[in-house]
Structures are given as structure tokens and as C-alpha cells.
N, C-alpha and C positions, 0 to 999 in steps of 0.2 A: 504494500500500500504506500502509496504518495503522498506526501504535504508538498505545500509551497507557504514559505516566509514572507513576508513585507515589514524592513526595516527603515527608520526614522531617523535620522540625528536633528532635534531641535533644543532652545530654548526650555529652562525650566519652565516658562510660565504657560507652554504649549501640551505641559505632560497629561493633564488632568481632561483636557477637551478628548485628546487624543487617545488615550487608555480607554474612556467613555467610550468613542467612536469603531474602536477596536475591537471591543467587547459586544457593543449592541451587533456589531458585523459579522457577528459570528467565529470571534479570536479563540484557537482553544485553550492560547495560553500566550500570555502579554508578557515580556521578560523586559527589564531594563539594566542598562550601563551607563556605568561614567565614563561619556565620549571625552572629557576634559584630559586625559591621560595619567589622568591622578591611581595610586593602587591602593587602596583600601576596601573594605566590606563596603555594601551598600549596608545603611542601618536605616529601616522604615521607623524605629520608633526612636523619639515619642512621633515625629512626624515624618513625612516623605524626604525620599533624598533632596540634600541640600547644593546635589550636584548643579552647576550651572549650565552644562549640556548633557544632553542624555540621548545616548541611544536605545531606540525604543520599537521591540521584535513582536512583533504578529503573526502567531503559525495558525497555518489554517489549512482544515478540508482540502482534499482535491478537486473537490467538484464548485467551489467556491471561485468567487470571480474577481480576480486582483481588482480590473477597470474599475468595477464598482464601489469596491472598498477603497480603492483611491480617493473618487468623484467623493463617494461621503463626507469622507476626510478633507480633503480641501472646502468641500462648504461647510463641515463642521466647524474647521479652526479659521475659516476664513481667507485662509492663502494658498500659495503653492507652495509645497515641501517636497523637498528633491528626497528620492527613495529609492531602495533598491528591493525588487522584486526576483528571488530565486526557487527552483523548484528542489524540493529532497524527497529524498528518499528515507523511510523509517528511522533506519540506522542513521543516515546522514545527521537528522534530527538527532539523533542520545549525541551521536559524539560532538556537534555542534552546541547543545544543551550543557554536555560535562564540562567544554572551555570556558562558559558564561556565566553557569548558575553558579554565585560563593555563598556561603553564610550572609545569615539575616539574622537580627535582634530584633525580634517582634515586641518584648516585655521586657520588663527591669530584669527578668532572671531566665530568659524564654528568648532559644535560637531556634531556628533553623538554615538544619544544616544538609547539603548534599553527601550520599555516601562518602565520594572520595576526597572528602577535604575535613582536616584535623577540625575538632567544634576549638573555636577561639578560646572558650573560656570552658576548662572542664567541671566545675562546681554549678555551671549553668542546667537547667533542663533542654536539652537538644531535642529538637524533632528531626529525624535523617527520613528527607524528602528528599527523592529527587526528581526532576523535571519531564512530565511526559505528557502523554495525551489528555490525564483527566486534570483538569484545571484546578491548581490548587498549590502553590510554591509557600505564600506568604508573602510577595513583592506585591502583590495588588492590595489598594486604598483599604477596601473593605473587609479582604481577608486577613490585615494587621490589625483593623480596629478588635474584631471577634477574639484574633489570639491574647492582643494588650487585655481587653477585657478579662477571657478567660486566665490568664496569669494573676492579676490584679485580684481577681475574686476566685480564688482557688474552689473548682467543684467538689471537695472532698465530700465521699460516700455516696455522690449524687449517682443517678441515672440520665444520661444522657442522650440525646438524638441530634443528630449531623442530617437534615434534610437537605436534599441534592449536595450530596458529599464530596464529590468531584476526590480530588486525592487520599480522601479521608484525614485531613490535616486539621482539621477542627476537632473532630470524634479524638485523634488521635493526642492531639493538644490536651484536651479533656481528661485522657487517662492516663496520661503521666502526669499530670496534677492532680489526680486522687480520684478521678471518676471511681464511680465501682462497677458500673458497664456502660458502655456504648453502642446506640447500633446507628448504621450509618445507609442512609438511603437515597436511590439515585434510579433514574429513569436509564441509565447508559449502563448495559453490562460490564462497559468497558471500564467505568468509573468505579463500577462494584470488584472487581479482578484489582484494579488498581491501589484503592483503599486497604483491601484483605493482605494484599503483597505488603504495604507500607505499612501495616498493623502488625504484622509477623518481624519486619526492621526492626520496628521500635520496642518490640517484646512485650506489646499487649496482646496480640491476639486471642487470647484465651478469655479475655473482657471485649472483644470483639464482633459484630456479628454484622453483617452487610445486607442489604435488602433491596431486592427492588421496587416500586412505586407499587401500593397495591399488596404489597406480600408480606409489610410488615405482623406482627401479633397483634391479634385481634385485641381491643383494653390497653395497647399501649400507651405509658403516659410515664413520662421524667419531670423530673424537678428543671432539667433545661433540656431546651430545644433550639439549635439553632440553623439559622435558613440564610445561607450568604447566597442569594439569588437573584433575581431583579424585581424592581416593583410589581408591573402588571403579573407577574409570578405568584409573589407574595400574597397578590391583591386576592386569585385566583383560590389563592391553597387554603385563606382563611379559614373554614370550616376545619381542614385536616389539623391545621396548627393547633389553633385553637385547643381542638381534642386532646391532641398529644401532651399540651403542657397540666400538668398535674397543678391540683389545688394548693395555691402557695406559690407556686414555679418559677421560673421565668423564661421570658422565649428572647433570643436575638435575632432581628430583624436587618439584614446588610444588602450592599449592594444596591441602595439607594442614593440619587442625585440629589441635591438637596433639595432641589425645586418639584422632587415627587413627595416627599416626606410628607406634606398634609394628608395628599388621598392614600397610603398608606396608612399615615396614624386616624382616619376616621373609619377604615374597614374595621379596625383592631380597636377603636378606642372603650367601644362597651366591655370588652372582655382584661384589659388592662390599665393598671397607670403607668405612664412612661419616661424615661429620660432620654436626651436626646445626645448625641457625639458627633462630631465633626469630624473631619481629615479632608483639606482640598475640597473637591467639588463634594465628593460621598461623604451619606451619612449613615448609623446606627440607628436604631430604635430599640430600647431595650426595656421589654415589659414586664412587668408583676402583676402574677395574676393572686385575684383575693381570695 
């Protein structure tokens, strides 16, 4: 099977339109660098890199249409951005992914890290992800917000659910901070293969269980639930969410712009109180349910 890439180098202040337009495009996975020539970690927290330029990778689908996601892109951000567009091959993808992906500081005490690179700090909690088809690194806006969170407010003895789990890097977050089980759920077989593999890495698997849409256990319900997906998703899934989070619980709500956040928080509002998190353009929603 085939991908094809489309890379970027722009302007920080170009990163947040652009990762947006990447994503709604259909990205299966958005990677960033510092084009600055500088060699350190990218660190997302507390906030996005501080790099001044950044190169910025779009893999995607073979059946997917560069032209297209070009055109969007230039009216999204307004301009024309010089790019380069190439085709790979699976493998080409891993070993292109192994020279790019390094370590990430998601939390005060909370990396991720790829297989083949030493974790910066060994007293740290490491998650060893590494970079493939299911969507889920830690470099993206929303997927730092859920991990900072989860670090910050440790799930200890909770029950957990990772809806549309893409690498299983949330679930997996969750139980090396004290979950007491995870299941993680995903409409993509390939997302469910993916998470199982990166649960077995990280030596939870045993507190593990993967699921697809539909198959989870009937009476499911955690103390948290979380859903880094997109609004009209969100908007969609309410009834399920809803259910899943247990009396008390909380749900995390990602993968919002911030200019969708209202109709989001009025789907949800009867069933929760909420506080709200920033990062760049995306936000959080994070409820308590009574």
C-alpha cells in the first residue's frame, strides 16, 4: 500500500491554520520540525513549539488528492506556500517517520517517546509511541492538551475509555498513570491493531482491551472518557458519550476550534459542568458529570 506526503516550511504564526486544514483534509498524521536548524526536542508543553519556522508533514491516503488539499490550504491560510509533494511507499513512511519523530514533553512528568530514541529524562513517565498510520504521536494541539491534563490529574484506580483511539496514546497515557483498565475504541481496524501493539510496548496490555464502534460491553461506563475527535463528531456521538461516563465522571472533549466550542458545549451542556483550555486555535472541554 501507498501514501503520499505534502510538506510545508512556514512561519510560526501559519502553524495552527495549517495543522487545522490538514486534518479536516483528511491528514493521517501531521508531524512537525524545526526548519530553523536548531537540534533540540520539540517540547508541546506547556505550549506549542516556540520554533520560528517549522516544517510541517501531511501523510495521507493514496486515493487522496494533493491538488485539492493544496487549493484548501492556500485559501485557508490565505497565501501561497511553496510545498513539496512526494509519493511513499509503507516502509518508505517508518523509515522516513524514525529520522523525524524525537521525544515530546506532553506534562511536567509525561514524554513521549519513539522506540528508538533514549527517553530524555528516565525518572519521567514515557509513553514509547511510535509514528504510523493511526493518528496519534502527541505533536498535535489537542492531543497535548488530553495528555497535560491527564498527567496533571492522575486517573489513579479509574476506568477508563479512549473513544476513537487512533494510536491508543490517550488509553495508554491513562494507565501508566494508575488507570486500573482501559478500553480503547475506534471505527479503523487498523487503529485497533495499532493501539493493542502500543499497549503491549508500554507493558499495559493486560489492562488493555480494544474495541470497535459498536462492540464495546454492553453497561459500559468509566469514571473518564475521553474523545480527541472533531466537533461535528463529538456533536454526533453525544448520546454514546454521555452513557459511557459514569455518575461523578468526567468526559474530555478535544479536537475543537475554538470558534466551535459553543455548539459543542450546548449538545453537552444539560449533562455536564464544564471548564474550558486553550492551546493556539484548539480547545478542550472538560466535563463533570453530577
Amino acid at each position: 500500500m501507498s501514501y503520499w506526503r505534502i510538506r510545508f516550511e512556514v512561519k510560526a504564526d501559519l502553524l495552527d491554520p495549517l495543522q487545522r486544514c490538514l486534518t479536516e483534509m483528511g491528514a493521517l498524521s501531521v508531524s512537525l520540525e524545526n526548519a530553523s536548524g536548531d537540534e533540540y526536542y520539540e517540547t508541546a508543553y506547556p505550549q506549542r513549539p516556540d520554533w520560528p519556522h517549522l516544517r510541517v508533514t501531511g501523510l495521507f491516503a493514496a486515493h487522496g488528492d494533493p491538488k485539492l488539499v493544496l487549493a484548501k490550504v492556500h485559501s485557508s491560510v490565505g497565501q501561497q506556500i511553496p510545498c513539496e509533494v512526494s509519493v511513499l511507499a509503507e516502509r518508505d513512511w517508518e523509515k522516513s517517520a524514525t529520522a523525524e519523530f524525537k521525544p515530546i514533553q506532553v506534562g511536567p512528568k509525561l514524554w513521549v517517546c519513539p522506540s528508538w530514541a533514549s527517553p530524555p529524562r528516565a525518572d519521567a513517565v514515557n509513553l514509547v509511541i511510535d509514528p504510523g498510520l493511526a493518528f496519534g504521536t502527541g505533536a498535535h494541539a489537542s492531543t497535548a492538551m488530553c495528555l497535560e491534563w491527564l498527567d496533571r490529574n492522575r486517573p489513579s484506580n479509574w476506568r477508563v475509555v479512549d473513544y476513537g483511539c487512533g494510536s491508543g496514546i490517550l488509553a495508554i497515557a491513562s494507565l501508566k498513570l494508575g488507570a486500573k483498565h482501559a478500553w480503547g475504541i475506534d471505527i479503523d481496524p487498523r487503529a485497533l491493531t495499532s493501539s493493542e501493539e502500543n499497549a503491549r510496548r508500554n507493558l499495559v496490555a493486560d489492562r488493555y482491551t480494544a474495541c470497535c464502534v459498536g462492540a464495546f460491553p454492553s453497561g459500559l461506563s468509566a469514571e473518564l472518557v475521553v474523545a480527541n475527535i472533531l466537533a461535528n463528531v463529538l456533536i454526533e456521538l453525544k448520546p454514546t458519550l454521555v452513557s459511557l461516563v459514569a455518575a461523578g465522571g468526567t468526559v474530555l472533549l478535544a479536537g475543537i476550534l475554538r470558534k466551535q466550542v459553543p455548539r459543542v458545549r450546548a449538545a453537552y451542556v444539560p449533562y455536564f459542568d464544564f471548564d474550558l483550555i486553550h492551546r493556539g486555535e484548539w480547545s478542550m472541554l472538560v466535563g463533570y458529570k453530577g
